[in-house]
PLY file of the C-alpha trace (Angstrom):
ply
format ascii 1.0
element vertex 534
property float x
property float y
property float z
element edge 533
property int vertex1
property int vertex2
end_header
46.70 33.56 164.94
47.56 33.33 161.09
44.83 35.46 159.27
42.57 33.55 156.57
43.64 35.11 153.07
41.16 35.80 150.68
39.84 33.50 147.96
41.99 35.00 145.51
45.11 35.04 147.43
44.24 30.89 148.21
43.49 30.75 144.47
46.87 31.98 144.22
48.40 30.00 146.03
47.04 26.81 145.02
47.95 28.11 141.30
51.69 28.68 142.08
51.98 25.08 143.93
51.19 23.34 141.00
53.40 22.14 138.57
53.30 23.17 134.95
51.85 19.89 133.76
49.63 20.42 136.35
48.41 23.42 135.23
47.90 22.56 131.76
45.40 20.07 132.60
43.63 22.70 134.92
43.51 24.71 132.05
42.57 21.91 129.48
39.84 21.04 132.27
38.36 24.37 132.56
38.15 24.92 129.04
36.15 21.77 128.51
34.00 22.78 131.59
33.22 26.10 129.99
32.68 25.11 126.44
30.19 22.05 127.53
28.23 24.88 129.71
28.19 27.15 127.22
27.01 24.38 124.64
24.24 23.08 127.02
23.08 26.70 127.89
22.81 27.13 124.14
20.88 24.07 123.30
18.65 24.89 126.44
18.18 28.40 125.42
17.03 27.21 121.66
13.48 26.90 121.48
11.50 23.73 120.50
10.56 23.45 116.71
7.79 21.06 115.69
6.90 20.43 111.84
3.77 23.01 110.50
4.44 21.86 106.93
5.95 19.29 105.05
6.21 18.17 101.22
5.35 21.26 99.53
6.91 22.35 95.88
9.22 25.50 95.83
6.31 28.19 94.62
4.26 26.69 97.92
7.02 26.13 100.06
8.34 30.45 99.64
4.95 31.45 99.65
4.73 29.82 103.28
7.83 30.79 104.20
7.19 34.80 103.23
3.68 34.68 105.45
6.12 32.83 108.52
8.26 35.74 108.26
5.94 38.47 108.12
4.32 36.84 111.43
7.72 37.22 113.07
8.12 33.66 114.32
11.50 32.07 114.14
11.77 28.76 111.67
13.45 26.23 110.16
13.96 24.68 106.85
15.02 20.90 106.58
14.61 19.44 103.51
11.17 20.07 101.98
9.67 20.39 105.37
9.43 23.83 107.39
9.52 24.05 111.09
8.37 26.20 113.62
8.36 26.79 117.19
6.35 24.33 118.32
4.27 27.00 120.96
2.99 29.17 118.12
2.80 26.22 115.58
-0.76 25.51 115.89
-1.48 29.67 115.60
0.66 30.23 112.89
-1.22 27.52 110.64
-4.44 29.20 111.51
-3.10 32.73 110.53
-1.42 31.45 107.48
-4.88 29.18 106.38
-6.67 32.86 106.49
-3.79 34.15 103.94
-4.43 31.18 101.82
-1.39 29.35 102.39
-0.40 27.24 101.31
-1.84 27.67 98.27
-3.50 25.44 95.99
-1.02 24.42 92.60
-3.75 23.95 90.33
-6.58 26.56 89.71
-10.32 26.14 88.45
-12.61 27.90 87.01
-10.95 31.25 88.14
-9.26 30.93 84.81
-12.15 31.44 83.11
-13.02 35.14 85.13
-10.17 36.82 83.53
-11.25 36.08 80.00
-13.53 38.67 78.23
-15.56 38.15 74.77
-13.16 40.54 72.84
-10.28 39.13 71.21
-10.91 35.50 72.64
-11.57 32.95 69.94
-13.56 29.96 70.16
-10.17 27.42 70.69
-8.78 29.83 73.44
-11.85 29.51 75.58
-11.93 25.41 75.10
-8.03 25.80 76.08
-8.99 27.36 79.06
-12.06 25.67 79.91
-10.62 21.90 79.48
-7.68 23.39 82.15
-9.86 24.83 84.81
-11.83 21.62 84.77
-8.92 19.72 85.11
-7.74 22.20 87.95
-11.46 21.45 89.59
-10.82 17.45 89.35
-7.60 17.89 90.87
-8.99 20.01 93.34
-11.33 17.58 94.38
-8.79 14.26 94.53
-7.20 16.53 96.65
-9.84 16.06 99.44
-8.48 12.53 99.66
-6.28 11.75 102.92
-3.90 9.71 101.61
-3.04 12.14 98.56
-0.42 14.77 98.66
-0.24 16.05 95.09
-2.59 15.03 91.97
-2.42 16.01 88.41
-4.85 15.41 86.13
-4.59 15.37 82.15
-7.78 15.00 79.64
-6.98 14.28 76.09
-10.45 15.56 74.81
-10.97 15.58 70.42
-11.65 19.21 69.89
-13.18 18.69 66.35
-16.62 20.13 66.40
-19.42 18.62 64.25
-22.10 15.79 64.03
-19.80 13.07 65.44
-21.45 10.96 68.24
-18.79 8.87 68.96
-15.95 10.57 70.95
-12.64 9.09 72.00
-12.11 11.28 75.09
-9.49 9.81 77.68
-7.93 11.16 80.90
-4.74 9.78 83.05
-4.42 10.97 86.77
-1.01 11.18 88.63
-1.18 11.17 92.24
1.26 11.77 94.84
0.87 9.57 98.20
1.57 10.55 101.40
2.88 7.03 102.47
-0.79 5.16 102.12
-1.02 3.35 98.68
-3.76 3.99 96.82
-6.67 1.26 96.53
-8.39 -0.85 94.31
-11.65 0.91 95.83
-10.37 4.02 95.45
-8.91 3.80 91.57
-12.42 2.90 90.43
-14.09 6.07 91.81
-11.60 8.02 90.61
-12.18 6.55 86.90
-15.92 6.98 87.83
-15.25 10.90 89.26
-13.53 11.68 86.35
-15.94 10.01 83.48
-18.73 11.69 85.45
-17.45 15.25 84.89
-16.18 15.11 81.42
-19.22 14.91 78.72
-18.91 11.29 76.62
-15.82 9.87 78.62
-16.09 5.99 79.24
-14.39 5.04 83.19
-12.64 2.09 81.70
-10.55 5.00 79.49
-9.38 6.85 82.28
-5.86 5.65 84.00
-4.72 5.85 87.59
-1.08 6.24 87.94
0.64 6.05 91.16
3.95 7.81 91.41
6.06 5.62 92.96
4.02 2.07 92.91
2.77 2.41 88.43
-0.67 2.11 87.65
-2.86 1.28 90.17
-5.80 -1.27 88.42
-9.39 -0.93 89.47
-11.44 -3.63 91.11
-12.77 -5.11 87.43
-9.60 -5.49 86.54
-6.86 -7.14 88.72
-3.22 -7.21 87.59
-1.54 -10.82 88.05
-0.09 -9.21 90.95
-2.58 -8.30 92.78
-4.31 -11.95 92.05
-1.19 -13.58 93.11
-0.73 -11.89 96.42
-5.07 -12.19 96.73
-4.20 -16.10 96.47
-1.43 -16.45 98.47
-3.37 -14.56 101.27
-6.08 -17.23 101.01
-3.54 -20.07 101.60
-2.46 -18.72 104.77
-5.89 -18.16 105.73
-6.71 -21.78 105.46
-3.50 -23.10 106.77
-2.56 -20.25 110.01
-5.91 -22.18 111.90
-4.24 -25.42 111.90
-0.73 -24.78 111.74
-0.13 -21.35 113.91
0.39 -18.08 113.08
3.85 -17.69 111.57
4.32 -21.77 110.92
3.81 -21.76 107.42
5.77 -19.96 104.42
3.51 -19.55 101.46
5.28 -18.14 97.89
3.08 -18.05 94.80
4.19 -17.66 91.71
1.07 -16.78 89.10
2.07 -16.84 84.99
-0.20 -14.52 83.37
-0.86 -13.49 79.93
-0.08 -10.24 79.02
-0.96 -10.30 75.22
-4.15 -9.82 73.87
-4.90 -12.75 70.91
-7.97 -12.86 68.20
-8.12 -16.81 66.89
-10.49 -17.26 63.94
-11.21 -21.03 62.80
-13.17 -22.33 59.84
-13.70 -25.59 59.25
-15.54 -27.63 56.13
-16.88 -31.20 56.44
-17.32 -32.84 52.81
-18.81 -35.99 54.77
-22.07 -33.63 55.87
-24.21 -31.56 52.90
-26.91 -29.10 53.88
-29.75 -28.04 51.36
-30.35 -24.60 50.71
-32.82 -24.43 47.83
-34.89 -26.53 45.32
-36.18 -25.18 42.21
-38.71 -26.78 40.49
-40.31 -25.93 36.66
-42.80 -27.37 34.81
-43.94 -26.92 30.89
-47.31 -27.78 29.31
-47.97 -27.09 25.57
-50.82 -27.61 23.05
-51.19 -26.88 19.52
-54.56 -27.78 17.13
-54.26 -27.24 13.15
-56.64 -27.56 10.61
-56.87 -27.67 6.75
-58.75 -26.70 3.67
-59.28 -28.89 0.47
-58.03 -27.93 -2.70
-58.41 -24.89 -4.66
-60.48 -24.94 -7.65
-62.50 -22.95 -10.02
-65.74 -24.14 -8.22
-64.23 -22.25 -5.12
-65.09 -19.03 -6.64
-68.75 -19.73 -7.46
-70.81 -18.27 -4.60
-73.02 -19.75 -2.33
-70.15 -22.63 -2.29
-69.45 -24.27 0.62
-65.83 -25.08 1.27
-65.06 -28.83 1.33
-63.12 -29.93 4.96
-59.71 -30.13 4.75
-57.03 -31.98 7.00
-56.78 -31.60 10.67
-53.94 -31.90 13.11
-53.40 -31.69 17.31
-50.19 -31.84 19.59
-49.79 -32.01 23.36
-46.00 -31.42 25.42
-45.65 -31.39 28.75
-42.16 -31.11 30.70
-40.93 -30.72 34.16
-37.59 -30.30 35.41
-36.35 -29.90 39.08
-32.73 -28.48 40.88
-31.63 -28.80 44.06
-28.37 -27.13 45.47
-26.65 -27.98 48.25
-23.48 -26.41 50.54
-20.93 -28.61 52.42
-20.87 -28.17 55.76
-19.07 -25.42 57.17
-18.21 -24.11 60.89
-16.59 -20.67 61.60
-15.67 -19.65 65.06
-13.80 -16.80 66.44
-12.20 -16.28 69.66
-10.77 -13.23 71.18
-8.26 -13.91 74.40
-7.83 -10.76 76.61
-4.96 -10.27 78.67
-4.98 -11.89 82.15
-6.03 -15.07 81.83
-3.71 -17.84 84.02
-0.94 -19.56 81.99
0.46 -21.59 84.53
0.61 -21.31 88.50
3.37 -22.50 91.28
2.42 -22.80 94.25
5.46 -23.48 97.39
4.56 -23.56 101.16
6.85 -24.86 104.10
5.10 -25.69 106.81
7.04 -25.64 110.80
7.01 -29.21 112.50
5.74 -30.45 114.95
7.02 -30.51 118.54
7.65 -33.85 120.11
9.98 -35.19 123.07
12.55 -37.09 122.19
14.30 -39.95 124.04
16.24 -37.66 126.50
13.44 -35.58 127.32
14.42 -32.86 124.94
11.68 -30.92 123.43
12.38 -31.18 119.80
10.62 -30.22 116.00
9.80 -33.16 114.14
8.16 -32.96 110.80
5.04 -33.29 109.87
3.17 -37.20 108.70
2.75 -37.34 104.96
-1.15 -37.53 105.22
-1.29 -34.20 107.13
0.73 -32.98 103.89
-1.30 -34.20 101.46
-4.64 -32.81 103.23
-2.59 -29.30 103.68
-1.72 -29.63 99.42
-5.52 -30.57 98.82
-6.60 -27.43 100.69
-4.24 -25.22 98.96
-4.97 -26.73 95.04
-8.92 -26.01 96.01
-8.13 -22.49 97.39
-5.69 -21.50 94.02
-7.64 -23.33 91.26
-5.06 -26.21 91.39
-5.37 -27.07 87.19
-2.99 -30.52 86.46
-3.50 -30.17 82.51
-2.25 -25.81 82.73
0.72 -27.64 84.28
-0.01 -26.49 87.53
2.43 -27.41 90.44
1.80 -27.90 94.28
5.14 -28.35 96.53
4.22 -28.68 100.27
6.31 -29.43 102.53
7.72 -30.20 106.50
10.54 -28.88 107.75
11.58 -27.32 111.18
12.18 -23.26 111.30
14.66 -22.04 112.66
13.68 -20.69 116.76
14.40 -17.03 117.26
16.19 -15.75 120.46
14.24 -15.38 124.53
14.08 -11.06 123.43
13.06 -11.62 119.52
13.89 -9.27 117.03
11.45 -6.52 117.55
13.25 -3.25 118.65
10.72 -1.02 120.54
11.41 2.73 120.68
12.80 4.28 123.94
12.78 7.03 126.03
15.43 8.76 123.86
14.44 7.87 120.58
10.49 9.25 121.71
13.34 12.92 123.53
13.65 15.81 120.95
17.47 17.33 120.93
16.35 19.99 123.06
14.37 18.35 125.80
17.88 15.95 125.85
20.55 19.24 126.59
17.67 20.61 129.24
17.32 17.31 130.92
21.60 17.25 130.53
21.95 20.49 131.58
19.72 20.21 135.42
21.75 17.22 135.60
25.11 18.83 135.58
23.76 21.25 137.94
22.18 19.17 139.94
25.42 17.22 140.41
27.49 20.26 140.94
25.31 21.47 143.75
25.33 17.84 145.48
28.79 17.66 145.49
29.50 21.53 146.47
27.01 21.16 149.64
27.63 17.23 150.70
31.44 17.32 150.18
31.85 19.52 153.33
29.32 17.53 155.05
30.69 14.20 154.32
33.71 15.25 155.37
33.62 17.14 158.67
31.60 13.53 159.49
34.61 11.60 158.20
37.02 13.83 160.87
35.38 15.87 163.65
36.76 18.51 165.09
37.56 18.06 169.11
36.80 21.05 171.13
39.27 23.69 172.07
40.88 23.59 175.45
40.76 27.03 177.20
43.51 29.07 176.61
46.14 30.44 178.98
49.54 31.72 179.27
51.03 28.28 180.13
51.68 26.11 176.95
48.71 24.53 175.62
48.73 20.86 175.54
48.77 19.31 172.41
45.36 17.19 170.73
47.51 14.88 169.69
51.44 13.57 170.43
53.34 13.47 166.79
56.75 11.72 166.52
59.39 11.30 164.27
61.24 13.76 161.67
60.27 15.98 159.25
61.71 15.89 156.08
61.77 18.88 153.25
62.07 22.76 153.40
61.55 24.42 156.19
61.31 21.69 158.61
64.44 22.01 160.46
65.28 19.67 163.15
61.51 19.64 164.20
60.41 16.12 165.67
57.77 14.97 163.41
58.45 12.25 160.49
56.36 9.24 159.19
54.32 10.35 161.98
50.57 9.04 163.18
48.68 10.98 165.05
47.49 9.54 168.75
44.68 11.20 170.67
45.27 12.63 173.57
41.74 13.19 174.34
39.05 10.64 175.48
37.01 9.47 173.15
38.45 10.77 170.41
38.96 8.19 166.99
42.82 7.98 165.88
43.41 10.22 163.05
45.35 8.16 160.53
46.92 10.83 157.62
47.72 8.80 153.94
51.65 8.08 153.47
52.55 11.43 150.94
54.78 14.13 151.13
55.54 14.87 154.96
55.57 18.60 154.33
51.74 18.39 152.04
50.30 16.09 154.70
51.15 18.77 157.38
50.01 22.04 155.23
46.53 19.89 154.60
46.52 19.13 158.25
47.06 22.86 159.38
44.63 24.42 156.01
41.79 21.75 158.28
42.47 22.68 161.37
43.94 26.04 162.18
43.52 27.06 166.07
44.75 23.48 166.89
47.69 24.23 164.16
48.30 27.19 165.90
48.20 25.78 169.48
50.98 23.08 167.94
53.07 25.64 166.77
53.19 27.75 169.95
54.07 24.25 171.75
56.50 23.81 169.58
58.38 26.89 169.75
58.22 27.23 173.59
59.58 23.14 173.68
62.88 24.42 171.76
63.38 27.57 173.67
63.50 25.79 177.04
66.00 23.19 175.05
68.00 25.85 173.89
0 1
1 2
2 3
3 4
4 5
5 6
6 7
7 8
8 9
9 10
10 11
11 12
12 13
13 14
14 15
15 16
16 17
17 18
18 19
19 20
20 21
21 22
22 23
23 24
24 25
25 26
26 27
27 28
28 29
29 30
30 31
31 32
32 33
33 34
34 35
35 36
36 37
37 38
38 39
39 40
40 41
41 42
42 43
43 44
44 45
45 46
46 47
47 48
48 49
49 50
50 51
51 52
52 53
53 54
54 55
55 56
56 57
57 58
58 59
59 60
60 61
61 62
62 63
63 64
64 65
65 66
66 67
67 68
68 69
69 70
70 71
71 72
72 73
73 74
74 75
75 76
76 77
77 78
78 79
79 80
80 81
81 82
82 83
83 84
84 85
85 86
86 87
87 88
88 89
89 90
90 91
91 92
92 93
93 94
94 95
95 96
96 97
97 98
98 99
99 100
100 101
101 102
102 103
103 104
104 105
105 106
106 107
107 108
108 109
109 110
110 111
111 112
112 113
113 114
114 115
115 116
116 117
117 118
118 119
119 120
120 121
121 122
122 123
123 124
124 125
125 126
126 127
127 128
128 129
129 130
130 131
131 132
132 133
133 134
134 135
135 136
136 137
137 138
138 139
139 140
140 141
141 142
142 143
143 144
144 145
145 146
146 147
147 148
148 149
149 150
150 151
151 152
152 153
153 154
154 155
155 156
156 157
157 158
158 159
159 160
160 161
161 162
162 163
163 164
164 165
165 166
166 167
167 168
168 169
169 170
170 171
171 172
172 173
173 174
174 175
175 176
176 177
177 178
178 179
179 180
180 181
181 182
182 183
183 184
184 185
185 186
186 187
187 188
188 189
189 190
190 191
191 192
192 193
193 194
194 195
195 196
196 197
197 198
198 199
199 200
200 201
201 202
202 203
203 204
204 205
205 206
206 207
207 208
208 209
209 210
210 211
211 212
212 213
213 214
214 215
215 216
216 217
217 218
218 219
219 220
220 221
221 222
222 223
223 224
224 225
225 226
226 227
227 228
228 229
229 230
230 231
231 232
232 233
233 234
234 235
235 236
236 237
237 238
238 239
239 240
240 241
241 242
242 243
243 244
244 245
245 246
246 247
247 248
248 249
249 250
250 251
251 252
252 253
253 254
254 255
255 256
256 257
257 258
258 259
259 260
260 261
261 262
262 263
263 264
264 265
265 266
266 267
267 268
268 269
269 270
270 271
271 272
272 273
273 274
274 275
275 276
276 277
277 278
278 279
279 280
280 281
281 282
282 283
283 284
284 285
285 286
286 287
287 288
288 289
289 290
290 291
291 292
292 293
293 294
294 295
295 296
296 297
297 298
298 299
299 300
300 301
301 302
302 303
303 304
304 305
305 306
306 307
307 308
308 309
309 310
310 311
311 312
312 313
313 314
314 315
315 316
316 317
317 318
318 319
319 320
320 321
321 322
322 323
323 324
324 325
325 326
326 327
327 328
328 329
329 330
330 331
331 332
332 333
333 334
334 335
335 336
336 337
337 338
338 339
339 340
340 341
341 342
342 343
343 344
344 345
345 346
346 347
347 348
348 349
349 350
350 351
351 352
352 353
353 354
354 355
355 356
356 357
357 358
358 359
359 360
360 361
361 362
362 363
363 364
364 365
365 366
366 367
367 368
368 369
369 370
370 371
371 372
372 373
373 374
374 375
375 376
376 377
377 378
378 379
379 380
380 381
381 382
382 383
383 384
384 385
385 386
386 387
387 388
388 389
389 390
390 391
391 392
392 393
393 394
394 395
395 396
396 397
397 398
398 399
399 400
400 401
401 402
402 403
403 404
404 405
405 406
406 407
407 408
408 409
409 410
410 411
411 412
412 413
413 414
414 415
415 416
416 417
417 418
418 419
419 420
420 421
421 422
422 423
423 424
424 425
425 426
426 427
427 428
428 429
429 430
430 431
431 432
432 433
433 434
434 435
435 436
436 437
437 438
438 439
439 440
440 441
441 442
442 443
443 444
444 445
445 446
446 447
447 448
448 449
449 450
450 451
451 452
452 453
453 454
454 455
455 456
456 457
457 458
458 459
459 460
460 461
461 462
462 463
463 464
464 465
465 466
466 467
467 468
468 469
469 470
470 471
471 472
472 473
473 474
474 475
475 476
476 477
477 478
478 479
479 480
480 481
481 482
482 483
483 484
484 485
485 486
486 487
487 488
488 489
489 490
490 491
491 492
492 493
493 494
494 495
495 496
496 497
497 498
498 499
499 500
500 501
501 502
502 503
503 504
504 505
505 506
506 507
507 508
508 509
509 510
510 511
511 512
512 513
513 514
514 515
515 516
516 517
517 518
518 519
519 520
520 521
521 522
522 523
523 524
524 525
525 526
526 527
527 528
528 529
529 530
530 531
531 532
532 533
């Protein structure tokens, strides 16, 4: 009996029977094995980081980063955002909440603590108090959901006297965290802010978005926002009678953006107006009388004066003036920014779908009196003006149909797989595979090519399984019978044993490597046929 070598030894073997290309690609194989089992074991063995924070400014960002390493817990730093192991995520933001992290980047009225009454004058402490009530607004915006970051600035007159009128005006910066700020929400900030800072009007406080501008409150729209308001309403009033998606509305709104003061004055000779009448009147009277003549008899006494001449006059006069003013009309006019200058309107509407002669289902556009009701319904839902040189365009035209699977892409299981969960999921796999093919190969094959039972042995020659004729060809076969042999059954109901046209000598080693005692039984039949021969 030939004695079963050890793995190594067959290992050995096998190695030495190869050829040297051969054995580079064993070696190029292995290699690869190894290195993609090493590589999966390491993405396995990494642990699964989820986001704790994300967005925060350098100061913020270290301070975090300092309380995550004191806690021990491994992390990550991509970008601006930090991540953690996802187990002790939800922990770690408690423990870090009770430090204070992260902390806030503007501060209140903790300023004013540290300030004592010696050696602070009175602008210091307005300095300080103006910034920890601006740190206390921003505070407060803060509680909003849809702000990351908000900075607010107050421009306050810090003249002190009897003034009543102050000019005070603030401008607020937020940061969003993707959500835009609203209309809504731009008016109660004006309103927050007014409310908090003594003699501040809301309409001179600014909202300023940092990546969409400033962000207008609800009194007053920017020709933007009007424009998309009014193109909204137009597909309002068309989608019910045309389908959702069948009509294409574009709007194009020409405001004014300069404020103008127009002052007219205008005189009208042909129209008088009185405005006063004066009136005087003069009445005089004068009476004179005279003596007679002087004599010597007028110094006698007891003489009585002789009469003399007498004369009387009466005037009377009246005189009256009226004034009058031509007619005169002043008016002034102040225009304000916003007002409509002119407004487009374009909408494309889908057609119809009709069947056409050959039973087609087809798009046909729409009859010129559905038009003109659609372009009535759009110029009363715009403010359709003909003498502001407004314009209307609608019209029919077929769209273009999209394909049986559309064009929305909907995420799948890998895009939903972290890089982690992936090599795990890669790595059982390989495994998995490895085992099925290390425990069904064997299976499969002793299936494929049972294995006949032994005869009983005994000193006469054993017969042989099988009758093999022919010539062998290659080292070591000698003048043995045996060539482009197939193998008949000498046993009942046994299947033929067909071997795949190869190297004689390999096709006999695999034979004899399968099936050893009935090698061995061949081989002493062998030898005993050629010493009886010889």
């Amino acid at each position: 009996m030939i004695r079963k070598g050890t793995v190594l030894q067959k290992l050995q073997d096998y190695w030495n029977e190869r050829s040297s290309q051969q054995k580079m690609i064993l070696g190029g194989a292995f290699l690869a094995v190894f290195l993609a089992v090493a590589g999966f074991g390491w993405l396995a063995s990494r642990p699964s980081m989820a986001l704790i924070y994300g967005g925060l400014d350098a100061a913020q960002a270290g301070e975090v980063i300092a309380g995550i390493e004191r806690a021990g817990v491994p992390y990550e730093v991509r970008g601006d955002a930090i991540y953690v192991e996802a187990g002790q995520r939800d922990r770690l933001r408690m423990d870090l909440a009770a430090q204070g992290l992260p902390a806030a980047s503007s501060t209140g009225y903790e300023l004013l603590d540290g300030m004592s009454g010696f050696g602070t004058t009175s602008q210091m402490f307005d300095a300080a108090y103006w910034r920890a009530k601006e740190g206390e607004l921003a505070r407060t915006i803060l509680a909003l959901p849809n702000v990351q970051t908000a900075r607010v600035h107050l421009a306050i007159e810090t003249g002190r006297g009897y003034r009543r009128d102050q000019n005070a005006s603030a401008s607020v910066t937020l940061t969003t965290a993707g959500q835009a700020i609203t209309r809504e929400q731009a008016a109660a900030l004006k309103y927050l802010i007014s409310s908090g800072v003594p003699g501040m009007q809301p309409e001179r406080v600014t909202v300023i978005d940092s990546q969409r501008g400033i962000v207008a409150a609800t009194e007053d729209h920017t020709g933007a926002d009007r424009a998309a308001e009014m193109k909204r309403n137009v597909e309002r009033i068309l989608e019910p009678h045309v389908g959702i998606g069948n009509a294409i509305v574009e709007l194009n709104l020409d405001v004014v953006t300069d404020s103008e003061l127009v002052t007219e004055q205008r005189f009208d000779p042909e129209q008088r107006a009185l405005i006063s009448t004066v009136t005087e009147e003069t009445t005089d009277q004068s009476n004179s009388s005279g003596t007679g003549a002087v004599t010597a008899a007028s110094n006698l006494p007891d003489k009585q004066e002789q009469p003399g001449d007498s004369s009387q006059s009466n005037r009377s006069e009246n005189r009256q003036q009226s004034n009058y003013e031509v007619s005169r009309v002043t008016r002034e006019v102040t225009r304000q920014p916003g007002s409509t200058r002119r407004l487009t309107v374009a909408v494309l509407v889908n057609g119809v779908a009709q069947v056409d002669a050959q039973g087609q289902t087809v798009l046909a556009p729409r009859a010129d009196a559905e038009l003109e009701t659609l372009r009535e319904l759009v110029a009363s839902a715009v403010g359709f003006d003909e003498s502001r040189g407004d314009q209307i365009t609608v019209k029919s035209l077929p769209f273009t149909s999209l394909g049986e699977n559309g064009t929305l892409a909907a995420p799948g299981l890998l895009d939903r797989l972290e890089l982690n969960d992936l090599a795990r999921i890669a790595l059982i796999g390989f495994f998995a595979l490895a085992v099925i093919l290390a425990v069904l190969r064997p299976v499969l094959r002793g299936r494929a090519a049972p294995v006949a039972p032994a005869p009983a042995l005994d000193d006469s020659p054993a017969p042989l399984p099988f009758a093999l004729t022919g010539t062998i060809e290659g080292e070591g076969a000698g003048d043995l019978p045996l060539g482009e042999f197939v193998a008949t059954p000498m046993w009942p109901d046994s299947a033929p044993l067909s071997l795949p046209s190869a190297d004689p000598v390999a096709r006999l080693k695999s034979m004899m490597r399968e099936r050893q005692d009935e090698s061995v039984k061949i081989l002493s039949g062998w030898i005993d046929s050629k010493e009886k021969v010889n």
